[in-house]
N, C-alpha and C positions, 0 to 999 in steps of 0.2 A: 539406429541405436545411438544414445547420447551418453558419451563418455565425459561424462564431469570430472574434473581433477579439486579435490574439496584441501582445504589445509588446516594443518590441527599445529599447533607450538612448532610451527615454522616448520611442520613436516608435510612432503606431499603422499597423497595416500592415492593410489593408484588404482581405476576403476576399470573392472573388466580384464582384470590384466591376465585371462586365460584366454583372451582375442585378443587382446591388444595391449601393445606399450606405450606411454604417452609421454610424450617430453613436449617439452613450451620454452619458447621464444619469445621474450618481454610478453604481449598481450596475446599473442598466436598461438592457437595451441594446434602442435603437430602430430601426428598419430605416425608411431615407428610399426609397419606392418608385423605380424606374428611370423610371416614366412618372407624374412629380408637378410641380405649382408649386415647387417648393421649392430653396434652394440646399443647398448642402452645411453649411453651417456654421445652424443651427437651433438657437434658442430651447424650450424647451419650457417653459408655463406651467403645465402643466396646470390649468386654469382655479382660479389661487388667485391673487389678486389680493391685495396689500398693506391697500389700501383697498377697504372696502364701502361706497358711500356713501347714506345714506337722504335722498331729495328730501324735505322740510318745508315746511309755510306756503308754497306756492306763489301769487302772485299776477295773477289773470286781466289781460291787459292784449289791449284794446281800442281798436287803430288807427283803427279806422273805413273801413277797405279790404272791402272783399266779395270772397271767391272767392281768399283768400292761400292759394298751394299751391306748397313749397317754401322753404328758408331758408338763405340765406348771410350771416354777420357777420363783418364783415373792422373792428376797430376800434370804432369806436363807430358804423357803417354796416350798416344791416340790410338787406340787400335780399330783394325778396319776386319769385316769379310770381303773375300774376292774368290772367284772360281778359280782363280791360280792353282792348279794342282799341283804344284812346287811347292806351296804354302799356301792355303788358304786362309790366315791369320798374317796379316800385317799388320806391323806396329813402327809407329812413324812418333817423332817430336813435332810436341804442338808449338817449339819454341825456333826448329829452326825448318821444319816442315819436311825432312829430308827420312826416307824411313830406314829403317834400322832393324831389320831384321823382317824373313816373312819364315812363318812357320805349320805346322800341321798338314805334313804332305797328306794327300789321298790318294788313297792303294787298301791293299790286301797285304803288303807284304811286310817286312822286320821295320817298325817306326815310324808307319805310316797308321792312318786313321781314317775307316770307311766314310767319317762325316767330321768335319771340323766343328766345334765348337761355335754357338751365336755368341759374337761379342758381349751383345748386349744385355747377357744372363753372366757373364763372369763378373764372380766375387774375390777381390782383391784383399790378401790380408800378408804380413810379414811375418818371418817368423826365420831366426840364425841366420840375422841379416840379410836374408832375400826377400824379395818381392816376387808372390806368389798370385795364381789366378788360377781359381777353379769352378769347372762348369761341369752341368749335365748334360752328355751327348744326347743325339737327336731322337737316337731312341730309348730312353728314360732307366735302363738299367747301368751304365760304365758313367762315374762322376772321375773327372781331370783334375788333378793337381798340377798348373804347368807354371816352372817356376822358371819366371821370365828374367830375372839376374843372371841365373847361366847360362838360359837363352842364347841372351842378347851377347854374351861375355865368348860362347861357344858360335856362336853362327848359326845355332842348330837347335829344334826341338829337344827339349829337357822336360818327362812330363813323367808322374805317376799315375797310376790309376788305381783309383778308390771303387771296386766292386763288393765289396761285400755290406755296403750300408743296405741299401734295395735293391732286389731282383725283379723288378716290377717293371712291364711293358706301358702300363697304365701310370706310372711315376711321372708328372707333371711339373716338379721343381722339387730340388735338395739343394740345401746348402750348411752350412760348418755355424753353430752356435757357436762352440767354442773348440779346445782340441779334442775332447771325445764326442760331443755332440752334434746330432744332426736334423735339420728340418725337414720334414717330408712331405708334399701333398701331393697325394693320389685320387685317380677317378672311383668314385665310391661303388662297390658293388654290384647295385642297381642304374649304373651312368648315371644316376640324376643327382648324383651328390657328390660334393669334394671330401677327401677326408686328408685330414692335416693329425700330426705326430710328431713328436722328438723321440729320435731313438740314440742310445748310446750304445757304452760295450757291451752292456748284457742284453742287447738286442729285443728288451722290450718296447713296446709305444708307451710312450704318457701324454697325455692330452689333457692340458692342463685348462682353466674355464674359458678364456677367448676363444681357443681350439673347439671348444665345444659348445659355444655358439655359432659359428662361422659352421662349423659341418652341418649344422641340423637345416643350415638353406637347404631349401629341394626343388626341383623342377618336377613340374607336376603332370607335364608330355607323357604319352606312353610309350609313345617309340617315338628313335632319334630321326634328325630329319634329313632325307635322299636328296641329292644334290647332282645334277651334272653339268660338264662345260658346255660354255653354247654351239660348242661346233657337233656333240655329242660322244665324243672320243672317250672320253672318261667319265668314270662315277663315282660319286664315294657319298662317305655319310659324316653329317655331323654332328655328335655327340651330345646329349642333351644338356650336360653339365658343362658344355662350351660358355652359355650366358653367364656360370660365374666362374670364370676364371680367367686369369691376368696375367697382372708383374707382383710377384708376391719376392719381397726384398731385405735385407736384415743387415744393420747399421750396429756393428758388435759396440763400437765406444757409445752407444747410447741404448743400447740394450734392447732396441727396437726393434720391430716385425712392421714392414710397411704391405698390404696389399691395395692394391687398385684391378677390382674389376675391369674388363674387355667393356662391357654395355650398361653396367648398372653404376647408379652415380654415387654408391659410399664408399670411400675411403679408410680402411679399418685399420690405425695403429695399434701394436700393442705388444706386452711384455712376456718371453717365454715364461717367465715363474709364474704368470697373470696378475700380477699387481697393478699394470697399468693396462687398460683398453681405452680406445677412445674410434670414432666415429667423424668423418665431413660427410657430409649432403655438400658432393664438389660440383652438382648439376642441378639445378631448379631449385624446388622449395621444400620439397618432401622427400624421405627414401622412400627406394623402388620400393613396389610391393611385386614379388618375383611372379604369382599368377597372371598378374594384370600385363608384365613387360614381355613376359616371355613368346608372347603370341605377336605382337606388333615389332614393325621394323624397328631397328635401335634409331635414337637419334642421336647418337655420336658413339665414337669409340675413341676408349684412350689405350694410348702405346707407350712404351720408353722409359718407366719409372728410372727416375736414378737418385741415388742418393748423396746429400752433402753435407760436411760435418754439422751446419747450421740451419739446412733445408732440404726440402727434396719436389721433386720438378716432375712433370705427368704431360705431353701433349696427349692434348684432344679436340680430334676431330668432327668437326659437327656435318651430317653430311647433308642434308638439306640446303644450306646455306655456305656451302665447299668452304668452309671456314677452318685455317687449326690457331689453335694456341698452344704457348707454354705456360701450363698452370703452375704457381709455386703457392707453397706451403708450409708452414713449420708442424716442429715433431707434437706442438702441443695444441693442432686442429686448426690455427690459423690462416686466413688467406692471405699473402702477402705480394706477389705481384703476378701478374699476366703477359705475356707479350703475343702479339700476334706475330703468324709466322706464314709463310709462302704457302697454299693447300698441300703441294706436294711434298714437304720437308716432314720425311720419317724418321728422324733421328737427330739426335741435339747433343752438344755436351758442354757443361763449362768449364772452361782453363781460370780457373779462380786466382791460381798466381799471376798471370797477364793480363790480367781483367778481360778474356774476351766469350766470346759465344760461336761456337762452331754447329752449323746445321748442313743436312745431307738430303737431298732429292736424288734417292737411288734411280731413279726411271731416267735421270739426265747425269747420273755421275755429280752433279754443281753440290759443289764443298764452298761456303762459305763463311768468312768470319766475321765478325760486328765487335766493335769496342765497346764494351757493358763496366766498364768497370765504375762506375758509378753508380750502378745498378747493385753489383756486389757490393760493394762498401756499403748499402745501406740495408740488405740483405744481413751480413754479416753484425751488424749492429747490435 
C-alpha cells in the first residue's frame, strides 16, 4: 500500500490514517504503527547522540553493607535494598559514604512489613518540612508514605500507609500527582493491555487523551506465555501485557509523566491535563509495531528510569552484543548524551551536587563512583 503524505497551505493531510499514522523526518517518511506505544508527534534519534561519554578512573567505594541490590539517589541521599531483615532499606550519604539509618524491618508483626519497598520506584516529594518517599509495595494494593526526616531524626521507621487509592492485585505503578491525586496503571482485564487513570477524592478514573492512547496498545497473544527454571523446580507464567510495561515516572515541577517500556523502543512523555505528549523512537529508526515484536526475542531491554530537574536517564541493555548504556534525554524528546557502562551495572544514580555518577553490579555488590561533573554542567546548560 502507498501512503503518500500530499501538502496543501503548509498542511500535512494524512493518508490512510484508519491503518496508519505517518510522521516524516526531513526527506524520510516513517510510518507510526496503528497498534504502537507511541503518540503522534515523535522524536526520532536514531541512535546518534550529541554526547559520547567514556567513564575514566572510576573509584571502588565500599560502604560496608552486605547484599546492596538496587540504587536510588535523590540529592546527596543514596538509598539501597539489602536482605537485612533488621531494615531492608538503607540510606547512606553520597557525601561522606557512611549510612545513616537502615529501615523497613520484615515480619508479620507491629512495624514491620511483609516486603520492603524497591528503591528504585520511590517517589520523593516534601511537604511540612520533611522529606518524604513513597512507594508501591510488592504486591500492588498498600502504597508507603515513609517520611525519611523523622526516620533518620528517630533511628527508626516512620511510615503511613496509603490504602485506600487501589485495591488492585493487578496494580502495576501508583504515584501522587499532586495532594489529592493519583496515578494508576493496572493490568487491563483481558492481560493484553495496560490501563492507566488518575483517580482523586471522589474515587472516579479520568483518562485524560495520552491515557487513552497508551491503553488502546494491545498484545495480540491469546494466552500468556509458560515459563520454567532450568532445573525444572518451578513454573510460572508471564503475562502478555509484560511487553508494554516499564518505569512509568512523574516529575511534579515539570508537570511530566515519563514512561519507558521493558522491550519496546518509544519513550512517551506527557502532561496529566494532556496538553503536552510527545514520543522518542530511543532504538532504531522506526516504532515498534507491537504484532511484529511481540513474537521475536527483544533486542534490548531498558531498566532504571530516573528523573532530573533538567533530564532524565534510562540504561539499556542490548543483549546480543552484552552491551549497556546510560541513555540521556531531555523533557522535550531530545537526545543528549550516552555513556557506556560495565554489562553488569543495573543501577545508576547521579549526585549532581558533587558532580559524580554512582553505578551498582548487584551480582558482585561493586558500588562505583566516576567524576562526571562536566558532564553535568553541560547537561544542566
Amino acid at each position: 500500500m502507498n501512503h503518500n503524505v500530499f501538502f496543501q497551505s503548509g498542511l500535512a493531510v494524512w493518508v490512510s490514517a484508519a491503518l496508519f499514522m505517518t510522521a516524516s523526518c526531513g526527506k524520510e517518511e516513517r510510518v507510526i504503527p496503528a497498534n504502537s506505544l507511541s503518540f503522534d508527534e515523535v522524536s526520532y534519534i536514531d541512535d546518534m547522540f550529541p554526547v559520547e561519554y567514556e567513564l575514566t578512573d572510576g573509584e571502588p567505594v565500599d560502604l560496608g553493607i552486605l547484599g546492596i541490590d538496587n540504587m536510588y539517589l535523590y540529592d546527596t541521599l543514596m538509598f539501597f535494598n539489602t536482605p537485612d531483615k533488621s531494615g531492608g532499606v538503607s540510606v547512606v550519604s553520597s557525601s561522606s559514604h557512611k549510612e545513616l539509618g537502615k529501615f523497613f524491618r520484615t515480619g508479620r508483626g507491629p512495624g514491620e512489613v511483609a516486603f520492603p519497598p524497591f528503591v528504585n520506584n520511590l517517589q520523593i516529594y516534601r511537604k511540612n518540612g520533611h522529606l518524604y518517599a513513597s512507594a508501591l509495595n510488592i504486591t500492588g494494593n498498600i502504597m508507603y508514605d515513609f517520611d525519611v526526616t523523622a526516620s533518620l531524626d528517630a533511628g527508626d521507621t516512620v511510615i503511613d500507609k496509603v490504602d485506600s487509592v487501589v485495591a488492585d492485585p493487578f496494580a502495576l505503578k501508583l504515584f501522587r500527582i499532586d495532594s489529592s491525586r493519583f496515578f494508576v496503571c493496572k493490568a487491563g482485564e483481558d492481560r493484553n493491555t495496560l490501563y492507566r487513570y488518575i483517580t482523586g477524592p471522589d474515587g472516579k478514573e479520568h483518562v485524560p487523551e495520552p491515557m487513552q492512547r497508551l491503553n488502546s496498545a494491545r498484545v495480540t497473544k491469546e494466552e500468556p506465555q509458560s515459563q520454567q527454571s532450568e532445573d525444572g523446580s518451578v513454573s510460572f507464567v508471564i503475562p502478555n501485557f509484560n511487553i508494554l510495561s516499564g518505569d512509568i515516572k512523574y516529575n511534579p515541577s515539570r508537570g511530566l509523566i515519563v514512561e519507558v517500556p521493558r522491550e519496546l523502543n518509544s519513550i512517551n512523555i506527557y502532561s496529566p491535563d494532556g496538553k503536552y505528549m510527545k514520543t522518542i523512537c530511543a532504538v532504531g529508526r522506526s516504532i515498534d509495531n507491537i504484532e511484529q515484536v511481540q513474537n521475536v526475542e527483544p533486542v534490548f531491554r531498558s531498566s532504571k528510569l530516573t528523573l532530573y530537574p533538567d533530564f532524565f536517564a534510562v540504561i539499556y541493555k542490548f543483549l546480543e552484543e552484552d552491551r549497556g548504556y546510560i541513555r540521556i534525554f531531555s523533557y522535550e524528546g531530545d537526545a543528549l548524551a550516552q555513556i557506556e557502562i560495565p554489562s553488569g551495572v543495573n543501577s545508576f544514580g547521579f549526585d549532581i551536587r558533587n558532580g559524580s555518577l554512582y553505578t551498582l553490579d548487584s551480582s558482585t555488590e561493586a558500588l562505583m563512583r566516576y567524576a562526571v561533573g562536566s558532564l553535568l554542567d553541560r547537561l544542566s546548560e
